[in-house]
VOROMAR-238516 format. One line per 4 residues: number of its first residue (from 1); their letters; for each residue x, y, z of C-alpha. Coordinates in Angstrom, 2 decimals. Each point is the difference from the previous one (the first is absolute). Layout:
BEGIN
NUM) a) X/Y/Z ~ ... $
This chain:
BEGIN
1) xxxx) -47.87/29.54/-47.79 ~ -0.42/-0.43/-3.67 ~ 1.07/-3.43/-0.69 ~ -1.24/-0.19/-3.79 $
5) xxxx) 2.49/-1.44/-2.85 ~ -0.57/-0.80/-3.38 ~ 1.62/-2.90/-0.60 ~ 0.74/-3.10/1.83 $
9) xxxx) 3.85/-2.42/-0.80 ~ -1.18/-2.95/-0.62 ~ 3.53/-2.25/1.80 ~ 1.79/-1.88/-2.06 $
13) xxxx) 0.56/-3.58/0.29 ~ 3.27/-0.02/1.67 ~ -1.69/2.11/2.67 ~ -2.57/-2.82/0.71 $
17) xxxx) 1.54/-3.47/-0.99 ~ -1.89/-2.63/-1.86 ~ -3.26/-0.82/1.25 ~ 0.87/-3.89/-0.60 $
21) xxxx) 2.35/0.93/2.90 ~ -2.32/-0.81/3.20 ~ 1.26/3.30/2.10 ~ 0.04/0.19/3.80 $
25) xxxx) -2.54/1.52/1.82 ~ 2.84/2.91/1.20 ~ 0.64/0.50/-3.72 ~ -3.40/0.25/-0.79 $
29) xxxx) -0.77/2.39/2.76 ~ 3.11/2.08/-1.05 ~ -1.16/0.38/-3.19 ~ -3.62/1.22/1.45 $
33) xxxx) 1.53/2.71/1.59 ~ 1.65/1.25/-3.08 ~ -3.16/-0.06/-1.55 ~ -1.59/2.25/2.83 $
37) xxxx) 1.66/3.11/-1.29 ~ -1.27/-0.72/-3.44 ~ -3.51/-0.75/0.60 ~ -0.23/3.13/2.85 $
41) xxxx) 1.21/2.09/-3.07 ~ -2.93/-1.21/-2.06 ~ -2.85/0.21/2.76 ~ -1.39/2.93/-0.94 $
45) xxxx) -0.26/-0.77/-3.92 ~ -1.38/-3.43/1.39 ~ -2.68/1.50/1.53 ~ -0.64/2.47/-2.81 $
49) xxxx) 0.01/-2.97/-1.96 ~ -2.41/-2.14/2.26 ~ 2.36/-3.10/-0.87 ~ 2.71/-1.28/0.79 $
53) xxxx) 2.44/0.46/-3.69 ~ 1.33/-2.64/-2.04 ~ 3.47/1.18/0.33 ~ -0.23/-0.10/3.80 $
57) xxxx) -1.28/-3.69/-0.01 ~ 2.60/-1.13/-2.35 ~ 2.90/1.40/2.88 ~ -1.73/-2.25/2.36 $
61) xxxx) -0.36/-3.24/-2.63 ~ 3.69/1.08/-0.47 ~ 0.91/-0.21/3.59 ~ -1.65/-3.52/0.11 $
65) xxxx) -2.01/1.53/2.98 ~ -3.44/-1.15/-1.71 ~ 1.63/-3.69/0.66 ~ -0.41/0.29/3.27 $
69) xxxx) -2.54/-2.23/1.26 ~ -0.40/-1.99/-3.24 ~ 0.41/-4.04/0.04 ~ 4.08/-0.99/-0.58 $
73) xxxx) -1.57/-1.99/-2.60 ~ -0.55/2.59/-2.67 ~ 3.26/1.80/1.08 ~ -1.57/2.03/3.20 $
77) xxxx) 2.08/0.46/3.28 ~ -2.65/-1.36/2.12 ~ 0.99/2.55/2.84 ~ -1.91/0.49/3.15 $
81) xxxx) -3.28/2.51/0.15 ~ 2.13/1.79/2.89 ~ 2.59/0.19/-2.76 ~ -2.52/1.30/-2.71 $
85) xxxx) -1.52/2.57/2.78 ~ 3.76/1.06/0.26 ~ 0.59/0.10/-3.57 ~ -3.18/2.16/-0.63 $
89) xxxx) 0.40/2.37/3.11 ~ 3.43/1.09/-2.10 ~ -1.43/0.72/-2.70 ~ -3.20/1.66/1.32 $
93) xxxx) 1.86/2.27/2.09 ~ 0.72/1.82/-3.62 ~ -3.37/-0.11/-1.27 ~ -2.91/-2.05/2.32 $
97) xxxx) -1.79/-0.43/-3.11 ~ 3.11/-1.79/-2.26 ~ 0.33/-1.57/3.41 ~ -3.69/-1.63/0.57 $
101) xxxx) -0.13/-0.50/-3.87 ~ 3.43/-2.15/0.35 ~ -0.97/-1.37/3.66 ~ -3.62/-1.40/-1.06 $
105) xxxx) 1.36/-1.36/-3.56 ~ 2.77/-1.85/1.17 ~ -2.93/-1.26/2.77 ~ -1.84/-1.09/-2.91 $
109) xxxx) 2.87/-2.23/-0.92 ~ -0.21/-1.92/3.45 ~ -3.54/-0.56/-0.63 ~ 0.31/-1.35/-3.43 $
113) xxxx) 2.19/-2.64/1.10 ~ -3.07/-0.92/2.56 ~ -1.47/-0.94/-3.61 ~ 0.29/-3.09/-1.67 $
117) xxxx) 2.59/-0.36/-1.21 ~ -0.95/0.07/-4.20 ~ -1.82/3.20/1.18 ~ 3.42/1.30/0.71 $
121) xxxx) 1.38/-1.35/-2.99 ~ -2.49/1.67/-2.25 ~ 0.89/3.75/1.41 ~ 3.92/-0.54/0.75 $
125) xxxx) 0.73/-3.09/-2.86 ~ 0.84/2.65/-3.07 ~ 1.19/2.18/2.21 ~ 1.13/-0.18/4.13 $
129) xxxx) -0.07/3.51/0.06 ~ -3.66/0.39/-0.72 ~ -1.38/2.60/2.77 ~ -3.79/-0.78/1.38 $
133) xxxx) -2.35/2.48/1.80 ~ -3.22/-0.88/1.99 ~ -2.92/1.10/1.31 ~ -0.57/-1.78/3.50 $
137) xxxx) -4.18/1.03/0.52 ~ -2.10/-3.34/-1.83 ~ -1.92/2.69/-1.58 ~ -0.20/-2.20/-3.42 $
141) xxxx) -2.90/-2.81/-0.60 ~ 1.40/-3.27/-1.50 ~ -2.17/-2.77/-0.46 ~ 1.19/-3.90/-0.40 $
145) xxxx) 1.01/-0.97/-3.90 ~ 1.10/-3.01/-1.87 ~ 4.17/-0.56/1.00 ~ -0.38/3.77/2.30 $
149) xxxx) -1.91/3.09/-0.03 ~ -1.92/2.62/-1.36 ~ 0.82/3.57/1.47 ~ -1.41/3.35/-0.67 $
153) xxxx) -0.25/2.81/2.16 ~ 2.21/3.49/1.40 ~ 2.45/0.26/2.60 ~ 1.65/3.47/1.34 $
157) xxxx) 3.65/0.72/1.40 ~ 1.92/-1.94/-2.09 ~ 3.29/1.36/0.18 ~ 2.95/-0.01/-2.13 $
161) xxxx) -2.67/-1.45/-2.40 ~ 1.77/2.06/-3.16 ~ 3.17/-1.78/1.05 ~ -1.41/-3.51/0.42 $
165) xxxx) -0.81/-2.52/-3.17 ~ -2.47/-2.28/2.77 ~ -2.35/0.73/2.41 ~ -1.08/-2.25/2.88 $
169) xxxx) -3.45/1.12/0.32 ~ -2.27/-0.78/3.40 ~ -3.02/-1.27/-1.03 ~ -3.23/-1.85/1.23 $
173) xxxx) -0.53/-3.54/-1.49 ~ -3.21/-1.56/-0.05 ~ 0.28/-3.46/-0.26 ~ -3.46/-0.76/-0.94 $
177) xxxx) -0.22/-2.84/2.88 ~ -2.59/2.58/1.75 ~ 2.50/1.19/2.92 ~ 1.60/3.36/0.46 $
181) xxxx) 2.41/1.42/-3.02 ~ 3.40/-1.16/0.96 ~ 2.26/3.14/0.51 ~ 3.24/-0.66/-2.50 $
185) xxxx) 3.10/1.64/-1.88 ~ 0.02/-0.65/-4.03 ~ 3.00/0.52/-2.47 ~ -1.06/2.01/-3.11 $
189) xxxx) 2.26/1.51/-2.88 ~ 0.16/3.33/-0.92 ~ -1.95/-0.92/-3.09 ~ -2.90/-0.98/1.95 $
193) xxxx) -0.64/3.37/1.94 ~ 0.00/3.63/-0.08 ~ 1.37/2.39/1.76 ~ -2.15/3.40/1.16 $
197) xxxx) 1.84/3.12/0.55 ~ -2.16/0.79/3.59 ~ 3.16/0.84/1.86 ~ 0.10/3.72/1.02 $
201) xxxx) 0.75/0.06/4.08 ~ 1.41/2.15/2.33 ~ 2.13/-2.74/1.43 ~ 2.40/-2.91/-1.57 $
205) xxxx) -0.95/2.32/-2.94 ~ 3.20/-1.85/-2.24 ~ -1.29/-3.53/0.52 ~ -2.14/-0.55/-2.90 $
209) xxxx) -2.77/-1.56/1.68 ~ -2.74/-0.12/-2.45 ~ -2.85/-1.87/-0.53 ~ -0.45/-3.24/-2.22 $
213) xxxx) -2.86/-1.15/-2.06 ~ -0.86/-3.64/-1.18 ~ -2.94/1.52/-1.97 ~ -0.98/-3.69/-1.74 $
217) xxxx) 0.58/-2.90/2.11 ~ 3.61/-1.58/-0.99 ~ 0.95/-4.00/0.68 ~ 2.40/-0.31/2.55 $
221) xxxx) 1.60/-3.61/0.09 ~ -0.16/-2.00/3.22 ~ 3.97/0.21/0.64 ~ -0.21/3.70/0.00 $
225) xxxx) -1.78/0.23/3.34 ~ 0.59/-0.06/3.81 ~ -2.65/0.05/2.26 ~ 0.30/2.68/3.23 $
229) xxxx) -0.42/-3.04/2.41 ~ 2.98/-2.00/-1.54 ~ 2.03/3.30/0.32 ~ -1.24/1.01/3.49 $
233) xxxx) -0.06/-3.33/1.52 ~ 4.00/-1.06/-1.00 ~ -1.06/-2.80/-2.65 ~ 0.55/2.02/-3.00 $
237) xxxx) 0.17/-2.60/-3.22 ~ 3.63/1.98/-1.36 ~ 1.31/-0.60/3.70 ~ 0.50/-3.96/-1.11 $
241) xxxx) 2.50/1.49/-2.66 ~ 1.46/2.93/1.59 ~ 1.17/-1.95/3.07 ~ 1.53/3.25/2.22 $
245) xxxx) -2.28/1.09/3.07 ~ -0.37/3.27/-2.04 ~ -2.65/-1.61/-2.53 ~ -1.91/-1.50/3.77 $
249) xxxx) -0.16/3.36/1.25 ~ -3.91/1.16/0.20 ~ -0.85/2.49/-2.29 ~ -1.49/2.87/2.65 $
253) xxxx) 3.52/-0.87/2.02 ~ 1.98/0.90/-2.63 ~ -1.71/2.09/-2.15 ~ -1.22/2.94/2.22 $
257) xxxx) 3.49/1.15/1.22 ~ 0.89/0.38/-3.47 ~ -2.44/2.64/0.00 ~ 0.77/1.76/3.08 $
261) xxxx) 3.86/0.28/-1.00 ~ -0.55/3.08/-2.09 ~ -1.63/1.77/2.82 ~ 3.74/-0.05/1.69 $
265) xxxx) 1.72/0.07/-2.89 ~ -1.95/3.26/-0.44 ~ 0.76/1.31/3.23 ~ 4.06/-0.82/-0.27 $
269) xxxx) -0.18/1.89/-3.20 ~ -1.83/2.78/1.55 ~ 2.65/0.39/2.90 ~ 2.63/-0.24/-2.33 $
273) xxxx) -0.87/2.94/-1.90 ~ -1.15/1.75/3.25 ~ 3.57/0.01/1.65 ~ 1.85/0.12/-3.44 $
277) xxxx) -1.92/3.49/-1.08 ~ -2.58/1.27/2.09 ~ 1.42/0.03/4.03 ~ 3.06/1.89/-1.20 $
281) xxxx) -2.48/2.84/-1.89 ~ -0.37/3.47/2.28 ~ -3.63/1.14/0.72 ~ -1.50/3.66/-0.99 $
285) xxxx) -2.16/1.71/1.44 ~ -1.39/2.24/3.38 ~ -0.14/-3.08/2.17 ~ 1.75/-1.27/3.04 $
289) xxxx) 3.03/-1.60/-1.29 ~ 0.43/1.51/-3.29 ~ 2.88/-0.26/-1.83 ~ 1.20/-3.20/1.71 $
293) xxxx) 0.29/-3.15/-2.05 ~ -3.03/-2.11/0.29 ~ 2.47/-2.59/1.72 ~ -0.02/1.99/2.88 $
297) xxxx) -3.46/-0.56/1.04 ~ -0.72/-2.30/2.73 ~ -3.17/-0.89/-1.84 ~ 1.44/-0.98/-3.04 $
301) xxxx) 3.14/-1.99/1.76 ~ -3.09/-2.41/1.65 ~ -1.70/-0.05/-3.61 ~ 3.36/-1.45/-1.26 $
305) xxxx) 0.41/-2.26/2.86 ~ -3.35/-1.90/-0.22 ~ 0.18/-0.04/-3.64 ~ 3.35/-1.79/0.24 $
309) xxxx) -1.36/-2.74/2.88 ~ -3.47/-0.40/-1.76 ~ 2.34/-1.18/-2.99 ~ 2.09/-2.18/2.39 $
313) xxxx) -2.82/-1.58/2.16 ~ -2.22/-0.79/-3.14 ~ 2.91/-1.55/-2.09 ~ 0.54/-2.16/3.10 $
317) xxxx) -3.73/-0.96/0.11 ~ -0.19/-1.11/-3.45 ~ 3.57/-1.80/-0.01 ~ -0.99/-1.86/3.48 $
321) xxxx) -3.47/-1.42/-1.88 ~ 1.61/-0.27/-2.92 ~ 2.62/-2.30/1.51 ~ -2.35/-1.91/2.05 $
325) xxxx) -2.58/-0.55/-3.02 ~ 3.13/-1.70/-1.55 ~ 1.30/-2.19/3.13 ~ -3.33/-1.49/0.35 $
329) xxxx) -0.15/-0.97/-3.60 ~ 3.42/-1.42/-0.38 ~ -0.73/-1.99/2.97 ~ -3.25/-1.31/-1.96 $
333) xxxx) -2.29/1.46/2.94 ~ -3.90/1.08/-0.86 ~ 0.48/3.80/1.38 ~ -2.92/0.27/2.61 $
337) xxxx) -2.97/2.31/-0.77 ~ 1.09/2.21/3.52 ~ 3.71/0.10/-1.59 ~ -1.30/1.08/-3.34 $
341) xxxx) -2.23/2.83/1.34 ~ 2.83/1.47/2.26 ~ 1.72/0.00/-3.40 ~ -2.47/1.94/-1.69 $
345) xxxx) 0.07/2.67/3.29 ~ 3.22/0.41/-0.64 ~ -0.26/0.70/-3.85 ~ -2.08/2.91/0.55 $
349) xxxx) 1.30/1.25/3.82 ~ 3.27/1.26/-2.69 ~ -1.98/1.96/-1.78 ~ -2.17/1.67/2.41 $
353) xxxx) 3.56/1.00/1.41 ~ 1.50/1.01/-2.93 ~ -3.23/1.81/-0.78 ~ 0.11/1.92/3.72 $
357) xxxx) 3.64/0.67/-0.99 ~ -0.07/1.24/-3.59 ~ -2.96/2.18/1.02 ~ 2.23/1.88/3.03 $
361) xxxx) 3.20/0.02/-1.94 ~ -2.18/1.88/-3.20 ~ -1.49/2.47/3.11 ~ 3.71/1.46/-0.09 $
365) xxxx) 1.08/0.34/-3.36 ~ -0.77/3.23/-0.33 ~ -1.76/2.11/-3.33 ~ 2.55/-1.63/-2.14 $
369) xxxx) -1.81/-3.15/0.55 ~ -3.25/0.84/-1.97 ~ 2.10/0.11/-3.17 ~ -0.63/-3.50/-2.72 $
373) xxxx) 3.63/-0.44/-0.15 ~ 0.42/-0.64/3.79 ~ 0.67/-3.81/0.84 ~ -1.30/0.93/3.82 $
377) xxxx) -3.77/0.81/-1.60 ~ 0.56/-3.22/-2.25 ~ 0.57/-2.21/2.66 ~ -2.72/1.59/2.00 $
381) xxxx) -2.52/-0.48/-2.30 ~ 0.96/-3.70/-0.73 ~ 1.12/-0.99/3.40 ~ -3.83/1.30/0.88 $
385) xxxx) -1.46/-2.08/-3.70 ~ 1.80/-2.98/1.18 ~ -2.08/-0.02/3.21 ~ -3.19/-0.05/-1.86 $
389) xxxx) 0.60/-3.67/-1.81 ~ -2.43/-2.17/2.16 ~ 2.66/-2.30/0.86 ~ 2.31/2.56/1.92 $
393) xxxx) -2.89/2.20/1.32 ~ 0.40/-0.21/3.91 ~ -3.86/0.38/0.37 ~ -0.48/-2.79/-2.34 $
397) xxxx) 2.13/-2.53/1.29 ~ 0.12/0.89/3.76 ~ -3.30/-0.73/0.88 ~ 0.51/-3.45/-0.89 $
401) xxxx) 3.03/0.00/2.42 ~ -2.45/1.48/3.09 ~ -2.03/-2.67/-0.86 ~ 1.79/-2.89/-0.05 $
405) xxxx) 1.20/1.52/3.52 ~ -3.29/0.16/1.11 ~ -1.26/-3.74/-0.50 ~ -2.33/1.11/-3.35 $
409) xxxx) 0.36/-1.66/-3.30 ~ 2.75/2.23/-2.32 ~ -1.69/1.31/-2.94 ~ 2.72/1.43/-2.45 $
413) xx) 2.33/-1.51/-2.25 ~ 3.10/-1.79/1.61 $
C-alpha cells in the first residue's frame, strides 16, 4: 500500500480556531484524528527523511495539540497525561514516529513546568510555543559554578531534537562537597549545543533522535535546573507555581507511558491497514487454500483478534495508572514506592503485548509485506524499536517487579 504524497495542506485558520481560544479536550482530540491521515501519508518520507518535517510539526502547533500538557499560565491547556497519551495514540496511529516525536515533546512541556518557574519563562517568555526535546540518561558532567553550572559532555536519543529550540539534558553534577554527583535535568539553548546526525535505525527510523554535543563546558544558571529527586519524589520547585496535581505527578509515573503509547498506536495503525487492504487480497500459489482471500484463514482471523485486544488491554493498563498516578496527586498523597513499581510493570507489560501482537499479526501479511511502503512492516519494526528503550523493556523493568515480590531490595528505576 503505497501511501507516499508530495505535499502536505497546511489547514487554514478557520479550520483550527485561534489558539488564544483554550479548546476542549474533545476538540483537541478531533482535530488529532484529522491529523492521522496526514501524518500516515507522510510516514514513509518521514522515515526516508529520519525526522520528523517542519511542515508536519507546524499542523500539530496549528492544532494547539503541542499545548497539551503545558502550564495555563503561558496559554497551555494543562490537560491530563491520560489525555496527552490519548492525544498522541491519534496521531501515532498515522505515523508512530510523528506520534512519539509529538507524544515525548508535548511530555517535555509537563516537565518544564516542574522547573522554576523563570526557567520556564526563559524558553516559553518570547514565545509559548517554543518546543523542547530531552535526553533522560545523566550522561553529561556538570560541576558547581558561581550563580549555576558548568556542563559539558554528549547525550544520545534525543528526539525531535531538529524540531526543538531547548534541550533538557540529564546530567551528573558534582557538587564539590566530596559526595556522589547529584543526578539532574539542565535547560540549555540551541545556541549552546550541537546536534550530531548519528540517527540511522531500523526502528522509530522518523524520530530524529540524534546525538548532542556540549564540546566546551557552557554556564547553565541555577534557575535552569531540576534535580531527579525533586521530580521523582513529588516536590518539584515549578509544582509551587503550577498548582494542578499534573505538575506533582513523579516523573517515571508519568513519563514512561508516554513512551509506551506509540507501541499501540503502532499496532492500531497496523490493524487498520491490515483489514482496510490486506485481509480482502486473494492468495496465489500451489498451496492449500489458494485463491481464497487471506481473510479466510483461521490463522489470520486469531492474528487480527489478539492484535485488536493487545491494543484494548494495554490502552486500559496505561489509562488505569495513568488515572491513579493523578488521583493520588490531586489528593496531595506521596505515591508509595510498591504503587510506583506496579506502575512501572505496567508501562512495559503494554509493550511486551503489543510486541507479541505486532510480531503475529506481521507472520500473516503475506509477500506484500516485505515491501518499504507497507505500514504493517513499519509498525513492526517500530512497535519491536519501541521495546528496546530501557524504560519499556519487559526484561528491564520486570525483574524489579519479581523482586519487590520476593522481599529483595528493587534495583531499577521507579
Amino acid at each position: 500500500m503505497n501511501t507516499e504524497v508530495a505535499t502536505l495542506e497546511r489547514p487554514s485558520r478557520a479550520t483550527f480556531p485561534a489558539r488564544a481560544e483554550r479548546p476542549e479536550f474533545n476538540e483537541l482530540l478531533e482535530r488529532a484524528r484529522k491529523l492521522s491521515p496526514l501524518v500516515r501519508g507522510r510516514a514513509q518520507q518521514t522515515e526516508r527523511e529520519r525526522r520528523v518535517s517542519a511542515e508536519v510539526t507546524a499542523l500539530i502547533k496549528d492544532a494547539g495539540l503541542y499545548r497539551a500538557v503545558q502550564p495555563r499560565r503561558f496559554g497551555g491547556h494543562e490537560l491530563s497525561l491520560e489525555e496527552l497519551r490519548q492525544l498522541a495514540f491519534e496521531v501515532g496511529r498515522g505515523c508512530t514516529s510523528t506520534g512519539w516525536c509529538y507524544g515525548l515533546s508535548a511530555a517535555n512541556s509537563w516537565t518544564l513546568g516542574m522547573f522554576p518557574l523563570e526557567a520556564q519563562e526563559d524558553v516559553w517568555g518570547q514565545d509559548p510555543d517554543t518546543l523542547l526535546a530531552a535526553c533522560i540518561a545523566p550522561t553529561g558532567k556538570a560541576t558547581r559554578a558561581d550563580g549555576g553550572y558548568r556542563l559539558q559532555g554528549r547525550w544520545s536519543f534525543a528526539s525531535n531534537c531538529d524540531n526543538a529550540s531547548w534541550l533538557a539534558l540529564g546530567s551528573l553534577v558534582d557538587e564539590g562537597d566530596g559526595k556522589p554527583p547529584r543526578p539532574m535535568y539542565l535547560l540549555l539553548p540551541r545556541s549552546d549545543y550541537q546536534i550530531i546526525d548519528t540517527w540511522h535505525t531500523v526502528g522509530l527510523a522518523g524520530t530524529g533522535s540524534k546525538d548532542i554535543a556540549v564540546e566546551e563546558a557552557v554556564f547553565v544558571p541555577a534557575h535552569r535546573s531540576v534535580s531527579f529527586a525533586d521530580v521523582l519524589e513529588q516536590q518539584a520547585p515549578g509544582a509551587l507555581v503550577n498548582d494542578g496535581a499534573l505538575f506533582r505527578i513523579p516523573f517515571l509515573s508519568g513519563f514512561p507511558p508516554l513512551l509506551a503509547n506509540p507501541a499501540i498506536a503502532a499496532l492500531q495503525g497496523a490493524l487498520d491497514e491490515f483489514v482496510e487492504s490486506v485481509a480482502t487480497r486473494a492468495t496465489r500459489g500451489a498451496f492449500a487454500g489458494g485463491g481464497s482471500t487471506i481473510a479466510q484463514f483461521g490463522h489470520v482471523q486469531t492474528a487480527v483478534a489478539e492484535a485488536e485486544a493487545a491494543v484494548d488491554a494495554a490502552q486500559l493498563i496505561l489509562q488505569r495508572d495513568l488515572r491513579a498516578a493523578t488521583e493520588f496527586s490531586a489528593a496531595r498523597e506521596k505515591i508509595s514506592k510498591e504503587q510506583r513499581i506496579e506502575f512501572r510493570r505496567g508501562h512495559a507489560y503494554a509493550v511486551k503485548l503489543c510486541v507479541q501482537a505486532v510480531n503475529g499479526l506481521y507472520d500473516v501479511v503475506g509477500g506484500t509485506g516485505i515491501h518499504l511502503d507497507s505500514g504493517i512492516q513499519r509498525a513492526w519494526r517500530d512497535v519491536n524499536a519501541v521495546a528496546h528503550h530501557i524504560s519499556v523493556n519487559w526484561n528491564a523493568v520486570s525483574t524489579m517487579v519479581g523482586q519487590l515480590r520476593l522481599g529483595l531490595p528493587p534495583r531499577g528505576q521507579f
